[in-house]
C-alpha positions as a Markdown table, in Angstrom:
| # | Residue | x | y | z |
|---|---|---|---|---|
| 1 | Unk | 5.5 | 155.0 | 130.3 |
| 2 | Unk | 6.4 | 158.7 | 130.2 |
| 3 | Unk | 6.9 | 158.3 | 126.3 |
| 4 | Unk | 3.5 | 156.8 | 125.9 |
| 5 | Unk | 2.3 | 159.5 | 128.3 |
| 6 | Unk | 3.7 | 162.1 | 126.3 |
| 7 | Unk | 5.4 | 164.0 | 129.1 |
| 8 | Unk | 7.5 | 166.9 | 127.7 |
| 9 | Unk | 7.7 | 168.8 | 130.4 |
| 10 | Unk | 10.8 | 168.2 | 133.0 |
| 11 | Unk | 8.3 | 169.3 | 136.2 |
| 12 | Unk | 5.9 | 166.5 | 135.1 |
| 13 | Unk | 8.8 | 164.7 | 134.4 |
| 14 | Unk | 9.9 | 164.9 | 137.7 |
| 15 | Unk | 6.5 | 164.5 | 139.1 |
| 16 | Unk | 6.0 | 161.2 | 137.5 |
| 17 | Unk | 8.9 | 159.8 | 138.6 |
| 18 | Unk | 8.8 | 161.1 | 142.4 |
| 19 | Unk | 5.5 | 159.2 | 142.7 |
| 20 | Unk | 6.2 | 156.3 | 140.6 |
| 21 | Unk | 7.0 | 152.7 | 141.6 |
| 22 | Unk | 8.9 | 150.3 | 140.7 |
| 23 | Unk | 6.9 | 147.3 | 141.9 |
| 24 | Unk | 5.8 | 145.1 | 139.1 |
| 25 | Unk | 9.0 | 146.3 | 136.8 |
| 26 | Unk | 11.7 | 144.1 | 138.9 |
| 27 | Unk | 11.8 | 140.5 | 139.2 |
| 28 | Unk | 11.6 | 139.5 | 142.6 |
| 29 | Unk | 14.5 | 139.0 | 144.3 |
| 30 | Unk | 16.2 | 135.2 | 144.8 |
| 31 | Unk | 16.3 | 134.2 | 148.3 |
| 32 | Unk | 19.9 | 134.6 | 149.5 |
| 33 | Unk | 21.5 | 131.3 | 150.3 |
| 34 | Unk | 24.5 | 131.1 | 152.8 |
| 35 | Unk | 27.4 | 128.8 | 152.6 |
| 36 | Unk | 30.4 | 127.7 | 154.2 |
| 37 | Unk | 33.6 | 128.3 | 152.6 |
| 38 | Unk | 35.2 | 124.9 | 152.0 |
| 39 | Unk | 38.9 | 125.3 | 151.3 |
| 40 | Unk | 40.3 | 123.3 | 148.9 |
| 41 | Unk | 44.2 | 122.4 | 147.9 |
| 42 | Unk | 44.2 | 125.6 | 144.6 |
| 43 | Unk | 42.8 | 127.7 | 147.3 |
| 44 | Unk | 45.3 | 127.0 | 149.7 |
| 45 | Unk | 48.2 | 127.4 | 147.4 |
| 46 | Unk | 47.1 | 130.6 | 145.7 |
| 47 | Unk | 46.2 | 131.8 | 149.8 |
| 48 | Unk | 49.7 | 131.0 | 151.4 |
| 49 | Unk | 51.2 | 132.6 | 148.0 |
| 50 | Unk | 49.3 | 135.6 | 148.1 |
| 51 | Unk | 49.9 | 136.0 | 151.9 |
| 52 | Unk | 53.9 | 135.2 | 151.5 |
| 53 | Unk | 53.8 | 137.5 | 148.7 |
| 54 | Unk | 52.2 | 140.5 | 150.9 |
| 55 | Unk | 55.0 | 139.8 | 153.6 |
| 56 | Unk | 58.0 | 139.8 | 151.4 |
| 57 | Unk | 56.2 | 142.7 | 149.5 |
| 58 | Unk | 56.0 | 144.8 | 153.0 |
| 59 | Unk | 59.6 | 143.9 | 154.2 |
| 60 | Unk | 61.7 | 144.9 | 151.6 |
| 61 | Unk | 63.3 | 148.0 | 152.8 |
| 62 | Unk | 64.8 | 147.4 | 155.5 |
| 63 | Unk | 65.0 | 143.6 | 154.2 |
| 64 | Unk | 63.6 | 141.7 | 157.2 |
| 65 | Unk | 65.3 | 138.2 | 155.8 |
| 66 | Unk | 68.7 | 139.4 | 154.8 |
| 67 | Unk | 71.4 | 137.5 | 156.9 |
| 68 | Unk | 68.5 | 134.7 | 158.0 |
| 69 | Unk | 68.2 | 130.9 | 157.3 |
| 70 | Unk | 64.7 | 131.6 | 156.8 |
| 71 | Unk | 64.0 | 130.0 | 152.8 |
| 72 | Unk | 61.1 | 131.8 | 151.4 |
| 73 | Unk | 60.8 | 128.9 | 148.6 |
| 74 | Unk | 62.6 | 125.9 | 147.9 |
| 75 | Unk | 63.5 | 125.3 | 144.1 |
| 76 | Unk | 63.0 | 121.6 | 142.9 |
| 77 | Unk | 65.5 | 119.9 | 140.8 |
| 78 | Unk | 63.8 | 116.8 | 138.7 |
């Protein structure tokens, strides 16, 4: 609207847009719908990974585990 106005100046530049509105030029807002988080088993994997990740991660140096029986993984053999 300032083009088709033909507002050169920055002071009526500024003017305009200090008194200006925005109603009418944003779609109105979508209500915000609330829900539950429902864990499910790819969540839970990639949660008790991330959080034994962050552990090991933060225990390093000194090594918490080092001379423990406490297995951070177990490896599979088929």
């Amino acid at each position: 609207e300032v083009f088709f106005r033909g507002l050169t100046d920055e002071s009526e530049i500024l003017k305009f847009l200090q008194h200006g509105t925005l109603v009418g030029l944003l779609p109105v807002p979508h209500p915000i719908l609330i829900r539950k988080y429902q864990a499910n088993c790819g969540t839970t994997t990639w949660f008790r990974t991330y959080m034994w990740g962050v552990i090991y991660l933060r225990n390093v140096d000194p090594p918490i585990w080092y001379d423990t029986d406490v297995k951070l993984f177990e490896i599979q053999r088929v």
